[in-house]
N, C-alpha and C positions, 0 to 999 in steps of 0.2 A: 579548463577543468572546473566548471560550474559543477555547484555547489550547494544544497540548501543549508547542511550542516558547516560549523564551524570549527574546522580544529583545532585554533590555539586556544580556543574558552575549551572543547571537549577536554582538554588537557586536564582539566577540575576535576575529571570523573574519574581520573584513576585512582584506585585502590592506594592505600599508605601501606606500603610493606615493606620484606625483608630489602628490596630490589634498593633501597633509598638510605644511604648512612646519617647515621645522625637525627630521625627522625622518633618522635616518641614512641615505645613498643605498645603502650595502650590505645593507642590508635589506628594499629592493627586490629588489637584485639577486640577494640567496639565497630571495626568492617567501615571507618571512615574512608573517605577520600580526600583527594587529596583539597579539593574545593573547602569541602566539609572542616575539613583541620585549620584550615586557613581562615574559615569562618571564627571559628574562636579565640584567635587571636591571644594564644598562649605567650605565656612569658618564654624567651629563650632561656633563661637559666633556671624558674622553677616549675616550667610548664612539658618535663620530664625528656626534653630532650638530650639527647647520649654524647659522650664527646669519642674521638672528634666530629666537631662539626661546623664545617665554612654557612657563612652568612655573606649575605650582602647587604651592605647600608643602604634602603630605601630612598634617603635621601641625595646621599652620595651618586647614586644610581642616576637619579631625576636629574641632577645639577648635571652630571657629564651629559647625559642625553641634548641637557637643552645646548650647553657649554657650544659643543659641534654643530649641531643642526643650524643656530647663530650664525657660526666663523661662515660655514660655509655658503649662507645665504646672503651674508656677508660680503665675500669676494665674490659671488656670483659663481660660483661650484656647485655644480651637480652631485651628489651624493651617495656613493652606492660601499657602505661600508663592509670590510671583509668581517662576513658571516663564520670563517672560521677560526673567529676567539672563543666564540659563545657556542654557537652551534645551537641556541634558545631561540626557537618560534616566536615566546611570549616578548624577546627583549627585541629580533625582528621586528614586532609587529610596530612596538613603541620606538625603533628608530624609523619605521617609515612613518607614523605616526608625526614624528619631529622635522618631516622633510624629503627624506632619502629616496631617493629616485628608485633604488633598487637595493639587490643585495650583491657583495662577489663572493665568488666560492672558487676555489683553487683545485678541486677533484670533484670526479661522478659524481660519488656518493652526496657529497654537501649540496650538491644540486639535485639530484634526488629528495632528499631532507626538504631544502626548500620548496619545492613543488609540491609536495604532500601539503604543504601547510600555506597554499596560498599565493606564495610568490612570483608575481606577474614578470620582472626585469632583474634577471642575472647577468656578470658580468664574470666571466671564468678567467683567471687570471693564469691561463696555462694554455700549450699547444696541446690541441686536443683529441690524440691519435688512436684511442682504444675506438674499434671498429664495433663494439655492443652497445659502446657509451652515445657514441656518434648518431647510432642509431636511434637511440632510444632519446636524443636532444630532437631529434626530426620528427619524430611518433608526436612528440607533444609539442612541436608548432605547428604540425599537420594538425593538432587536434585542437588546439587552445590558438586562435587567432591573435589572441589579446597578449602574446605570449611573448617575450625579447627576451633571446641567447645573444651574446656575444662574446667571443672567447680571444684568445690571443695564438696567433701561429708567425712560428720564428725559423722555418728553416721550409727548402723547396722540396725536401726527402716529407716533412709532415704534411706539406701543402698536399702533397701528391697521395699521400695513404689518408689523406681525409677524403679527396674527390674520390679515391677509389672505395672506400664505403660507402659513400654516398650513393654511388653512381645506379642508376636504374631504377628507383622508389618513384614510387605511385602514390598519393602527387609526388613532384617530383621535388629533392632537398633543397633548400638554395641557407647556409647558415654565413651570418656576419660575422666576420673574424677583423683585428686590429694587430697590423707587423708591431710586434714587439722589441725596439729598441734594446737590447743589451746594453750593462752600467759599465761596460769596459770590460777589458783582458783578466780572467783571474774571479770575476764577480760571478753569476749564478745564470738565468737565463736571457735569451734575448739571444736575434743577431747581432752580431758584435760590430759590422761598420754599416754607414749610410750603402755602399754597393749593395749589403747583403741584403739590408731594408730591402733595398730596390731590387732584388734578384726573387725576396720573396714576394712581393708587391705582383711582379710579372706573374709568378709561378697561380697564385689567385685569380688573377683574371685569365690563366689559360683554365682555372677550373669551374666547368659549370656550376657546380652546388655549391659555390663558398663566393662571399661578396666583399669585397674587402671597404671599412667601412671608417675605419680611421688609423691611431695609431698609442703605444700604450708603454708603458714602460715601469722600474720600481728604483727611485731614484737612493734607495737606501744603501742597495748594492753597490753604489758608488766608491770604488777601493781609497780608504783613509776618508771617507765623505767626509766634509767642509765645507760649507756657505757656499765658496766660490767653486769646488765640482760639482757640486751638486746643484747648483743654478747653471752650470758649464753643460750638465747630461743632459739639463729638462730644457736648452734652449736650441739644443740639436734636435730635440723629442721631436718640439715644436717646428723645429724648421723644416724639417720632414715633414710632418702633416701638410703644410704649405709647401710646400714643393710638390709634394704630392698631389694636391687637391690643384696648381696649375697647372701641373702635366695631366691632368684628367684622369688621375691612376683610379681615384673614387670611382665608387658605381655610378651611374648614370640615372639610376632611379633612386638615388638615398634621400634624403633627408634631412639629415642631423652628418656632421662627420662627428665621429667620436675621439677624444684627445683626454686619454689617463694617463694615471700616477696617483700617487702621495699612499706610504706608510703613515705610521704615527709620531715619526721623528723630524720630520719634513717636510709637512701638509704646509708652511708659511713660505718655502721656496715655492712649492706646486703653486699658492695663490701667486707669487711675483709673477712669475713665469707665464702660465696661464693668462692673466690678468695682460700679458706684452702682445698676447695672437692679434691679428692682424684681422679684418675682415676677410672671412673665406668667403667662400661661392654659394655655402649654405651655413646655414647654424652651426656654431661648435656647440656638441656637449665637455663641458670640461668638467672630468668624472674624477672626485677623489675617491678612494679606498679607503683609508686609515679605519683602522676597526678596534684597537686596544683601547681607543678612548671609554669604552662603555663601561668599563670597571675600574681602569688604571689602574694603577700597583704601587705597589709602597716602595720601590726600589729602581728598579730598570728604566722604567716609564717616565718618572717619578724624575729622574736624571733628564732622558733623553727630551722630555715635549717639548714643541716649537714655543709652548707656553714662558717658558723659561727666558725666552730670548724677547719677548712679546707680553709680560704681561699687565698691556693696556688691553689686550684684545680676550684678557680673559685667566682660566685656568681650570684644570679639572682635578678632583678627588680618589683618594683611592678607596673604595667600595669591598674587600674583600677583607673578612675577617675570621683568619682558623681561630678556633676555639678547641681548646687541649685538656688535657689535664695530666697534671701532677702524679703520676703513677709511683714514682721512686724515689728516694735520697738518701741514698746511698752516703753521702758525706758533705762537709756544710760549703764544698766549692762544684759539688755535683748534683745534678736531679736531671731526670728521664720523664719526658710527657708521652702519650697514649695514640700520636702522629709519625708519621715517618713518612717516607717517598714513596707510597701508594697513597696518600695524602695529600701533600704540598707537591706545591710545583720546589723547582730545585737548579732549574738547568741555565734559570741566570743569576746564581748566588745562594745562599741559604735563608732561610727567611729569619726575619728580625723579629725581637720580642716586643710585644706592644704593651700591655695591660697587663697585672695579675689581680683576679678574682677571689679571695680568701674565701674559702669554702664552709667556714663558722659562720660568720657574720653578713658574706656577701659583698662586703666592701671592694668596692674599687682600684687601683692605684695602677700609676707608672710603673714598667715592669723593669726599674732601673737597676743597674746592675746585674742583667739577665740577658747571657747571649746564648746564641744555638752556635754549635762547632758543630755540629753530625746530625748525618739523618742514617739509620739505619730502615730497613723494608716499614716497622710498624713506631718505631720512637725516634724521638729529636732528644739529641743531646744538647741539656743545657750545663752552661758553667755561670756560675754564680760567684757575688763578690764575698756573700755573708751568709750565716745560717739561715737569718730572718727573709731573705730574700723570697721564698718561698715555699712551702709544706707540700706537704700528700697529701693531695683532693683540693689542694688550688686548681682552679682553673685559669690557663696561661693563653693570651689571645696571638695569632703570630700573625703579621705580617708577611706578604707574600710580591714577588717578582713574576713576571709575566702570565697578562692574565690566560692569554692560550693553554697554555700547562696548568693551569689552574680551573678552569671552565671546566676540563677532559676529565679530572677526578673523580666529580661528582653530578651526577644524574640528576638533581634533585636538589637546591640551594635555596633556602629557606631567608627570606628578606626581611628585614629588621628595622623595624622606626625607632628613632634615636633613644626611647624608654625601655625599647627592650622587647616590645611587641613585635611578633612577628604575624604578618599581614599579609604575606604571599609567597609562593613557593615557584620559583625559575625551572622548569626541564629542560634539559641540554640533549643532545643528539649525538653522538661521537661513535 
């Protein structure tokens, strides 16, 4: 898909409109873009921006960026982080920028998204059976040379409805696919034993248009995951691959065998593991996914990272900050902010109060003694310890848990260097 144009810079050229929350309304109104807006390098709090409105720390942003792209060059991982936290071209570009082999995308659509804007190596983290989708993965390796799909299939009913889409295309299909390992009885997808691997391994090579090309798995599903199942799932992953690759299951013309894993709770097992393969017959790529790292989160994340257990090898930032305000107060143990769950994300905890912003003065502070109990559709219910705690037309900053549910809300996320300027503006895809 040659190119002369650029579309994650075209991204600059769009209009600042209704289309984008939280963005200044006179900057509609003078027919900026969003390049343009960016150029001036407004204050976020008196450069007329609306609440609510999520930001992302500029720096925070860079530091996780670099944090990973390290670890993994590190252990010698290949990199292909899940694209659908962000669903941002622009944050795409700066994690291949940092390394990354590629992107993964778990549906069509996200693989559509990234092809629009460039991206040469997707890794689909799903069996891939809609027969329009399938087609239109072949259209553009029929059309883009330069181009690597590789998706995951788990059962011989999917093997079998992919070669049967496939089948009869001019040129003709041939797509790399990797048996997906199942985390055990009860966990999410995957074949569930080493036979079934092997049932769909066979199922593959009875099908012309499908190449089977390594093997892949999501070690998080692991039921009660712990240190030791969770190195227990990734050393079966592995022994499979190798087994596979001496019974000659691998294609015969490959290259690379491909051997995935790692969320973002787990990426320091996937390195042990990984790090134990064996000399195969060709290269392994050993392809981590983890993707939440590029924002992190004040809570979820924040708990789970390998960082926690490891950190001589490092640690990452949480990047995300809603910004609210103070609409109500009602009484001096109650106030209501201007956010709710069309807002925040929510679905792994309530978000935590960070800052309050005194709305006279400007002043700063801890937003101590200030929690959220409730989200309703457009407000967060805070409870407060004391009257002084905070007013009407403070502005209240919340902290947030999972950055996926958090990415999805906003089209449009305005990035902030530590003084307050905001310097660039993220578009998201969902």
């Amino acid at each position: 898909m040659a190119s002369d144009s650029d579309p994650v810079k075209d991204l600059s050229d769009e209009p600042v409109d209704h289309r984008f929350k939280g963005l200044p309304p006179d900057a509609q109104a003078q027919g900026l873009t969003v390049g343009q807006l960016a150029a001036e390098r407004r204050d976020l709090h008196t450069g007329g921006f609306t609440t609510p409105v999520l930001t992302l720390d500029a720096d925070a942003l860079e530091h996780n960026l670099r944090a990973l792209g390290a670890y993994a060059a590190r252990h010698d991982l290949a990199f292909a982080p899940h694209g659908k936290t962000c669903m941002s071209p622009q944050l795409f570009r700066r994690q291949l920028d940092h390394g990354a082999w590629g992107i993964t995308a778990a549906v069509p659509h996200q693989a559509r998204v990234y092809r629009a804007f460039g991206i040469q190596r997707i890794f689909l983290a799903n069996e891939l059976v809609d027969p329009a989708a399938l087609r239109w993965v072949a259209d553009e390796l029929a059309a883009d040379p330069g181009f690597r799909f590789v998706c995951y299939v788990d059962s011989v009913r999917g093997v079998e409805l992919m070669d049967r889409a496939l089948q009869g295309r001019t040129p003709a299909a041939r797509i790399d696919v990797v048996v997906e390992l199942g985390a055990g009885e009860g966990a999410r997808t995957g074949a569930r034993s080493d036979e079934d691997c092997r049932a769909v391994a066979d199922a593959v090579a009875a099908a012309g248009t499908l190449r089977l090309v390594g093997m892949g798995g999501y070690e998080a599903e692991v039921p009660g995951a712990d240190p030791a199942s969770v190195h227990a799932y990734l050393r079966r992953l592995t022994a499979l691959a190798v087994e596979f690759d001496k019974a000659g299951r691998f294609a015969a013309d490959l290259e690379e065998i491909v051997v995935s894993a790692g969320g973002s709770a787990w990426f320091d097992a996937v390195a042990d593991v990984f790090a134990e393969l064996p000399e195969l017959s060709r290269p392994v790529l050993k392809l981590l996914r983890s993707g939440a790292y590029v924002s992190h989160d004040h809570g979820w994340y924040t708990r789970l990272t390998p960082f926690n257990r490891h950190p001589e090898e490092g640690g990452l930032r949480p990047a995300f900050r809603l910004w609210t305000q103070v609409v109500s107060r009602p009484s001096p143990t109650q106030a209501f902010v201007n956010a709710g769950k069309r807002d925040i994300a929510y679905d792994l905890g309530l978000p935590e109060a960070e800052l309050v912003r005194d709305a006279l003065t400007g002043e700063e502070r801890p937003a101590t003694g200030v929690r959220v109990v409730k989200l309703s559709d457009q407000h967060a219910w805070l409870e407060t310890d004391a009257a002084e705690d905070v007013a009407v037309g403070d502005w209240v900053a919340l902290g947030m848990s999972h950055p996926c549910t958090i990415f999805e809300k906003w089209p449009l996320i305005p990035v902030v260097e530590a003084d307050g300027t905001v310097t660039d503006y993220v578009r998201t895809f969902f």
